[in-house]
C-alpha positions in Angstrom: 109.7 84.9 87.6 113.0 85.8 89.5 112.4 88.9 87.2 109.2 89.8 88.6 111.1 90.1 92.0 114.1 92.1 91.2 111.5 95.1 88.9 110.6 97.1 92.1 114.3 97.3 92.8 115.8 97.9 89.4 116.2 101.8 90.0 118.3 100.9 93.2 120.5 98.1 91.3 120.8 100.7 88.4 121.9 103.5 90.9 124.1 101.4 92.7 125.8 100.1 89.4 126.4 103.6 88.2 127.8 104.5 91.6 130.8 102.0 91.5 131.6 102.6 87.9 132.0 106.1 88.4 133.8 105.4 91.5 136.1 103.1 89.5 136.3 105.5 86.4 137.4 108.4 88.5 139.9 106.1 90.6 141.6 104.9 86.6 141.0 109.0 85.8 143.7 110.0 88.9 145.6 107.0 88.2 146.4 107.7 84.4 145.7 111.4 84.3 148.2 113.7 87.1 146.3 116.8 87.2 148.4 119.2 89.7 148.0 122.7 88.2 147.3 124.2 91.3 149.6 125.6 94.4 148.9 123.1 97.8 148.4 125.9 99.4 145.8 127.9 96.8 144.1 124.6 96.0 143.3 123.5 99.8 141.6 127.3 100.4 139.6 126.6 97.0 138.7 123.1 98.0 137.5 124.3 101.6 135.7 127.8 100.5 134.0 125.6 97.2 133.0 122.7 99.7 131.3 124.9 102.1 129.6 126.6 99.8 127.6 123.7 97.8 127.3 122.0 101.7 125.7 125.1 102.1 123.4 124.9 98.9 122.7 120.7 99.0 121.4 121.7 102.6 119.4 124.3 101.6 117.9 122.3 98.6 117.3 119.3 99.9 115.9 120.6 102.9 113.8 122.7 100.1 112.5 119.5 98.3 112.4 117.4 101.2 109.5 119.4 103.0 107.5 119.8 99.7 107.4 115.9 99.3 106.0 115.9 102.7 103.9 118.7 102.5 102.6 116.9 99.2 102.1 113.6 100.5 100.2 115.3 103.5 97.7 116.9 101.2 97.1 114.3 99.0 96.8 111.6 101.9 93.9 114.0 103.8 92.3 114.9 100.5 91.3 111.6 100.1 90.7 110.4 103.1 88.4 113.3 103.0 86.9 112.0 99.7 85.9 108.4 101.4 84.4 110.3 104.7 82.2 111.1 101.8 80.9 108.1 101.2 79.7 107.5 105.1 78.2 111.3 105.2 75.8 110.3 102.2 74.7 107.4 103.8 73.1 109.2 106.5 70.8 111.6 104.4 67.0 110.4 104.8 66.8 110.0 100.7 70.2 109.4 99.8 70.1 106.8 96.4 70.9 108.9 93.8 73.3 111.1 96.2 75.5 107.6 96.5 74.7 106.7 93.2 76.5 110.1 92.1 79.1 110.1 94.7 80.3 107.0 93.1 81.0 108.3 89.8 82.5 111.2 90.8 85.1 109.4 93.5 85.6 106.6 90.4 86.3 109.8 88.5 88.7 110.8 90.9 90.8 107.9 91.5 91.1 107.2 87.7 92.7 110.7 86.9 94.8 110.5 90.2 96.5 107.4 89.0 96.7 108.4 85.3 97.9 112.0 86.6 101.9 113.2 87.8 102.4 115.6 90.4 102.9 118.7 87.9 99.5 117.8 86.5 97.1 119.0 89.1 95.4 121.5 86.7 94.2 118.0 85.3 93.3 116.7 89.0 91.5 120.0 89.4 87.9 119.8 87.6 87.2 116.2 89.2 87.4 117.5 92.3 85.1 121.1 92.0 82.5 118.3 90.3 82.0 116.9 94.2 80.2 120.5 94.1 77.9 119.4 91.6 76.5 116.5 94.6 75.1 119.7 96.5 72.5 119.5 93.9 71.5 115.6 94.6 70.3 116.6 98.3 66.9 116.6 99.5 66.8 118.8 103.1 63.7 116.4 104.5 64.8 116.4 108.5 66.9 118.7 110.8 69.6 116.0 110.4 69.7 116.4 107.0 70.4 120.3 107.1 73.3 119.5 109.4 74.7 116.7 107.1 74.5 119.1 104.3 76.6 121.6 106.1 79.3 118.7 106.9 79.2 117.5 103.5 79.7 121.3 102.3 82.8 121.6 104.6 84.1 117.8 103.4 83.8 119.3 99.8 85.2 123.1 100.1 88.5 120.8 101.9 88.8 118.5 99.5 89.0 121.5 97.0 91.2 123.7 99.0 94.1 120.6 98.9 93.7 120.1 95.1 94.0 123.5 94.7 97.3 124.1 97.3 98.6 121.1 95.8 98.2 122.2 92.0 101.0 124.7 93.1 102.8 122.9 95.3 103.4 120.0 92.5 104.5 123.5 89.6 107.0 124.7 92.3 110.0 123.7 90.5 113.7 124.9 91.1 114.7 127.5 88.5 117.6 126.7 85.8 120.1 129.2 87.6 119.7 127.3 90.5 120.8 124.1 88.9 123.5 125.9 87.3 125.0 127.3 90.4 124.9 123.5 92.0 126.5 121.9 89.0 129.1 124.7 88.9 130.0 124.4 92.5 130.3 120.6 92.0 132.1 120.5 89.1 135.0 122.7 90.7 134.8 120.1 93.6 135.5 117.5 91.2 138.1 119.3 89.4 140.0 120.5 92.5 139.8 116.6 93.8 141.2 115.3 90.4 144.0 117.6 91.4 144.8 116.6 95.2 148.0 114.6 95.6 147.7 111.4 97.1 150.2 109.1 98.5 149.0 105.4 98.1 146.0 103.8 96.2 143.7 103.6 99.8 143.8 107.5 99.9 142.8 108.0 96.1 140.1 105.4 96.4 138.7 107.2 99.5 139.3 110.6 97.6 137.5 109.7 94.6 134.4 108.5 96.7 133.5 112.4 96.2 132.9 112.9 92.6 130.1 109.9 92.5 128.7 110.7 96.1 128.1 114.3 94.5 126.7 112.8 91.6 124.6 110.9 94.1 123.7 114.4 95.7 122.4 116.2 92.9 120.0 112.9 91.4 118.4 112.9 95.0 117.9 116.2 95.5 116.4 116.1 91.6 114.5 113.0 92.2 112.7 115.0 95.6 112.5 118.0 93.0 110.3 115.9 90.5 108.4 113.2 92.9 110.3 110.8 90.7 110.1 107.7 93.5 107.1 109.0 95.4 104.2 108.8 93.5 103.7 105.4 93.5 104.3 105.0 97.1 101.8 107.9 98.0 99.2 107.3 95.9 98.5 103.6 95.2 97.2 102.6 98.4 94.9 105.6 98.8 93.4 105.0 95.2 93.1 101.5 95.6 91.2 102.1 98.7 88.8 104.7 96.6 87.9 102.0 94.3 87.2 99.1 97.2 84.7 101.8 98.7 83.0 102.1 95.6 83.0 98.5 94.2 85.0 98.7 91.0 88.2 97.1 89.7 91.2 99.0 90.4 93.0 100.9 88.0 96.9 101.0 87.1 98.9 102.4 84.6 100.8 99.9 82.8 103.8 101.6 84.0 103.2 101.6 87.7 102.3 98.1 87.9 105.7 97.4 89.2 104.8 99.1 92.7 102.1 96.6 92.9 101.8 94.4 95.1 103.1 91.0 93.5 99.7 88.9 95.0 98.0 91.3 93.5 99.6 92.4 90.3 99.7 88.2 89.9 95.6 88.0 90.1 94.3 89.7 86.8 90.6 89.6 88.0 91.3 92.5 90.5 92.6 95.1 88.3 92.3 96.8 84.7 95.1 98.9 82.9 94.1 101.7 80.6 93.9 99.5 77.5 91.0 98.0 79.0 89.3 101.4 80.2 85.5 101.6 78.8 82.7 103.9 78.7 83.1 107.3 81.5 86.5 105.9 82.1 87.8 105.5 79.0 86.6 109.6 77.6 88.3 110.7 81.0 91.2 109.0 79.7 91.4 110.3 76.5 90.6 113.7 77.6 93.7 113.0 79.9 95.9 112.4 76.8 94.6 115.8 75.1 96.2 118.0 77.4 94.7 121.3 75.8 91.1 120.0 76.8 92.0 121.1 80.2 93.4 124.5 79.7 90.0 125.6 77.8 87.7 124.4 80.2 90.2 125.6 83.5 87.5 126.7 85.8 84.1 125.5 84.2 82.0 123.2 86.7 81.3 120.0 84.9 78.2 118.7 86.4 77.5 115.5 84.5 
């Protein structure tokens, strides 16, 4: 049970862990293994000109990665918000059963590939959401309220589509391998150049070799904002979870994300299904999910089922 606590935090305890061992590995490394190559005077000017420089490129990177995350989160939150303003727009149509009755399925639709789906994935995401299109077809004009509804709905749809489509690329934009390259160059001479420093008593070579793992540090955030690696979860769940509420159906997690759940919740089975109890519409949207070349062939056919 303590277990169940301590999951959510395990990537935190396992990065804090590797922290202090490298911090204590680098500290025996100076201790047991003089490196003083270099000239004081040659070594300080590499030090300062190599520092600046990848202070230069963290800043530029993270601030890089850091906007994307938000820029994603923004889209995806106002996507779906859009996709439950849905819900009340259909409600108001004079004949409006098998509109709602449609609507469900394809918001149920939604949410299931949105949790089943990573960020890089949003050619996936991207048929679900042109099939609100295929609602357009469910709607009987019978009053002048209904024309105008129709045009609201339209709007509701063609944004909906618009932020699947902007984050499709937003969630591909990856940094290239030269780019990498030059960072872990840059830090690597850091490191080495650090090894290298002369250092009087034990408190300055503990303090010194604080860089090498805060570098480390550095790079695996910057990479983590890079591949949405802690974010997912955290944007998503709650907006899902909501999707299927509106609609009336058990929620949906992957296995893997149950850890980000709740623990009231994840501790009441009755609430949710994982994706080895997925039947009937949800289960083929699942497998098709798994048989990635699926989506590539059918890339920008509307799916009106």
């Amino acid at each position: 049970m303590k277990f169940i606590h301590i999951r959510p935090y395990l990537t935190s305890i396992l990065i804090t862990i590797s922290f202090l061992v490298s911090w204590a590995f680098f500290i025996f490394l100076k201790s047991n293994i003089p490196l003083n190559y270099l000239e004081s005077n040659s070594q300080g000017y590499m030090l300062t000109v190599t520092t600046l420089l990848f202070s230069f490129l963290v800043g530029h990177y993270f601030n890089s990665r850091y906007e994307r995350y938000i820029m994603i989160r923004d889209y995806h939150t106002s996507r779906h918000s859009r996709c439950i303003s849905l819900i009340d727009i259909a409600h108001t149509f004079t004949d409006n059963t098998k509109l709602i009755k449609k609507l469900y399925e394809k918001l149920n639709d939604i949410a299931v590939i949105d949790e089943l789906c990573n960020w890089g994935e949003g050619y996936i995401e991207e048929p679900y959401y042109r099939n609100l299109y295929c609602l357009l077809d469910e709607i009987e004009i019978i009053r002048d309220k209904d024309l105008t509804n129709y045009r609201i709905f339209y709007d509701k749809i063609n944004e909906i589509n618009d932020f699947t489509r902007k984050l499709n690329s937003i969630g591909r934009d990856k940094f290239s391998y030269l780019r990498w390259l030059l960072l872990a160059s840059l830090a690597s001479v850091i490191i080495l150049l650090t090894l290298s420093v002369p250092t009087s008593n034990f408190i300055n070579m503990a303090l010194l070799m604080l860089f090498p793992p805060i570098i480390f540090l550095v790079i695996y955030t910057i990479n983590s904002y890079q591949n949405m690696t802690f974010h997912k979860e955290s944007t998503s769940m709650e907006i899902n979870e909501k999707l299927f509420d509106e609609i009336g159906k058990k929620r949906f997690y992957k296995k893997n994300r149950l850890r980000f759940v709740r623990l009231q919740i994840r501790k009441n089975k009755d609430l949710y299904i994982t994706e080895d109890e997925l039947t009937g519409r949800d289960r083929e949207i699942y497998l098709d999910y798994l048989d990635k070349d699926f989506y590539i062939d059918r890339s920008n056919k509307k799916q009106c089922n």
